[in-house]
C-alpha positions in Angstrom: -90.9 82.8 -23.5 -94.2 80.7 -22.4 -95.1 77.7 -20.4 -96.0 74.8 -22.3 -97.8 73.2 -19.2 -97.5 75.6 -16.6 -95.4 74.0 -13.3 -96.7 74.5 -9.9 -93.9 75.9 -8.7 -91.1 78.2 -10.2 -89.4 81.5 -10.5 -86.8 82.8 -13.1 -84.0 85.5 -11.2 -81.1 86.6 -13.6 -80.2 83.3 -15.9 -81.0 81.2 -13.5 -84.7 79.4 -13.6 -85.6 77.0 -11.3 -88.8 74.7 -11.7 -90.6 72.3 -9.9 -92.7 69.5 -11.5 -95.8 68.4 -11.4 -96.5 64.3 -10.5 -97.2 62.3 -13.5 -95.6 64.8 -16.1 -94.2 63.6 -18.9 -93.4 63.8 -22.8 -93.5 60.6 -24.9 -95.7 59.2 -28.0 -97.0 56.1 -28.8 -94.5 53.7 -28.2 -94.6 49.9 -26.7 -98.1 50.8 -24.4 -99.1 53.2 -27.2 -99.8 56.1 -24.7 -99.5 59.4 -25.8 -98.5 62.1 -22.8 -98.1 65.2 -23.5 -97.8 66.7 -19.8 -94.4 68.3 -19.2 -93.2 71.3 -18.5 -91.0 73.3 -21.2 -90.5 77.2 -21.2 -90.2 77.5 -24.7 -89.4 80.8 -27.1 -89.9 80.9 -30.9 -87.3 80.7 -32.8 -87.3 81.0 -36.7 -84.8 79.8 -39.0 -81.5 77.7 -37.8 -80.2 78.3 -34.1 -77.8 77.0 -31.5 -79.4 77.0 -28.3 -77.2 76.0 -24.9 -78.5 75.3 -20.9 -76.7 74.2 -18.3 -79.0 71.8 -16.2 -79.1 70.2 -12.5 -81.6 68.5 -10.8 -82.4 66.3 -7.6 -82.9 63.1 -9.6 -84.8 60.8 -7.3 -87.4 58.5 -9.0 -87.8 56.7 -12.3 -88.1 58.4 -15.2 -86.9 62.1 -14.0 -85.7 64.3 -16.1 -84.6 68.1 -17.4 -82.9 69.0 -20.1 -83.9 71.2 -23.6 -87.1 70.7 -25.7 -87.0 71.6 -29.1 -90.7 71.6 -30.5 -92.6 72.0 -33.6 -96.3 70.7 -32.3 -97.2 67.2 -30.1 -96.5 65.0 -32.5 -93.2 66.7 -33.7 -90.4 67.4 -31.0 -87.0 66.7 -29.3 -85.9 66.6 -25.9 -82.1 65.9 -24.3 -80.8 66.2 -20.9 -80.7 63.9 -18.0 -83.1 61.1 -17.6 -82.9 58.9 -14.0 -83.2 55.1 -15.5 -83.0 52.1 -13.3 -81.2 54.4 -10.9 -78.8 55.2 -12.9 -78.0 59.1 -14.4 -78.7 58.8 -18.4 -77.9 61.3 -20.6 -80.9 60.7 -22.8 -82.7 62.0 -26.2 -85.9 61.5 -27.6 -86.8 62.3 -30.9 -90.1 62.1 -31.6 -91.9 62.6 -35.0 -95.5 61.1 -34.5 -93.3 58.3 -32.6 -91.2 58.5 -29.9 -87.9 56.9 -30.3 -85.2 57.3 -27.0 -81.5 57.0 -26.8 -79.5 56.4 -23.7 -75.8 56.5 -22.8 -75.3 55.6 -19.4 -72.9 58.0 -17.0 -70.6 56.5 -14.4 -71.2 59.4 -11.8 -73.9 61.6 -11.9 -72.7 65.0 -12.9 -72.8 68.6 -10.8 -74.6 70.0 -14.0 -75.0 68.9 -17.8 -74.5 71.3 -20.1 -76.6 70.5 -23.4 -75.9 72.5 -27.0 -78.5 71.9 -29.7 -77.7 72.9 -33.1 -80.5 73.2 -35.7 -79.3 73.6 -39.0 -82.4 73.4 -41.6 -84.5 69.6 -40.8 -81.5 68.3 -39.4 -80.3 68.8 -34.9 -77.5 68.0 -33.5 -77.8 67.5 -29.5 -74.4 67.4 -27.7 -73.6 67.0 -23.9 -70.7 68.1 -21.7 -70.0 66.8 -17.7 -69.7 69.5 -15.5 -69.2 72.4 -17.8 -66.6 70.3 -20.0 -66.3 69.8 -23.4 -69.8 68.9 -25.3 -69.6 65.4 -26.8 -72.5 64.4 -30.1 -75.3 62.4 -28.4 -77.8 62.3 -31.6 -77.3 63.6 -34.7 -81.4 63.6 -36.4 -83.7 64.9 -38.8 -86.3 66.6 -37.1 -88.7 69.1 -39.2 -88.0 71.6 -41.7 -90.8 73.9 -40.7 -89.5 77.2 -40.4 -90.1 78.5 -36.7 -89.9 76.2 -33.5 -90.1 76.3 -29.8 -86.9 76.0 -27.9 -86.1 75.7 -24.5 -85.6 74.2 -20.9 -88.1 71.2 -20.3 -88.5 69.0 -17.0 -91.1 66.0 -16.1 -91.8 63.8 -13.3 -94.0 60.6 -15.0 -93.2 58.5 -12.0 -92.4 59.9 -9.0 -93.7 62.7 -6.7 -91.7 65.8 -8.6 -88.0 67.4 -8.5 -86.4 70.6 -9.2 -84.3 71.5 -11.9 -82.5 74.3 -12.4 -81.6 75.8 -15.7 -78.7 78.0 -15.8 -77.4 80.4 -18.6 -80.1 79.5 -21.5 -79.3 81.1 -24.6 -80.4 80.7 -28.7 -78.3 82.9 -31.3 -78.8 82.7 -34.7 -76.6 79.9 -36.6 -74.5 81.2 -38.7 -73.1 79.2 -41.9 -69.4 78.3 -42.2 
């Protein structure tokens, strides 16, 4: 695995990684301002052909805009990312999808959740990104067609663009190879 964007603080012990952010990190493209940031962290591996990858993610959610979750990443202008996203103070279990242009889903949680467990499942262009509270069942958030290039990046992503950082911690990240039913 490498750093896409190195953070300034983190260390990786068993399953377990833990990450601090940088100030002012983020991942989004040429939307409504037309900015193009390309500043987060993600600890990504290759990963060739269709997988299923799986995190379990917490963080201390505090300013606008925080997030962690999974990246799943082709180049800059080609990528997903899923996970938590702090929006108007409220816990949002979010996905962006972004294929020169970002577009972002939302679905608003009633209590913010120990951990989020996120399952992405790539099967050819098309990912599926699913969520489960607490280590519960996963429920579909965004069903999209990403990229049919053979080999992407996949792994846990975090990003501060507002506020002064958080920590995330990534537990039990794993990809195995999809296998057809």
């Amino acid at each position: 695995m490498e750093w896409l964007n190195e953070p300034p603080a983190w260390k990786q012990r068993g399953d377990v990684l833990s990450v601090t952010t940088a100030p002012g990190t983020d991942f989004w493209r040429k939307t409504h301002d037309g900015g193009i940031r390309d500043t987060g962290h993600a600890f990504l591996m290759p990963w060739r052909g269709d997988f299923i990858a799986e995190v379990a993610v917490s963080a201390d959610y505090r300013d606008q805009y925080d997030q962690a979750g999974l990246m799943i990443r082709l180049d800059e202008t080609v990528w997903l990312k899923c996970g938590i996203e702090l929006l108007d103070g409220l816990h949002q279990v979010s996905a962006v999808v972004t294929r020169d242009v970002s577009d972002w889903s939302v679905v608003p949680l009633p209590t913010p959740p120990a951990t989020l467990r996120l399952v992405v499942d790539r099967i050819g262009g098309t990912v599926e990104d699913r969520y489960g509270l607490d280590h519960g069942s996963a429920t579909l958030l965004r069903q999209t067609y990403l990229t049919d290039a053979e080999t992407l990046g996949v792994g846990p992503m975090c990003a501060s663009p507002k506020g002064g950082g958080l920590t995330a911690t990534f537990q039990g990240f794993s990809v195995v190879q999809r296998r057809l039913q």
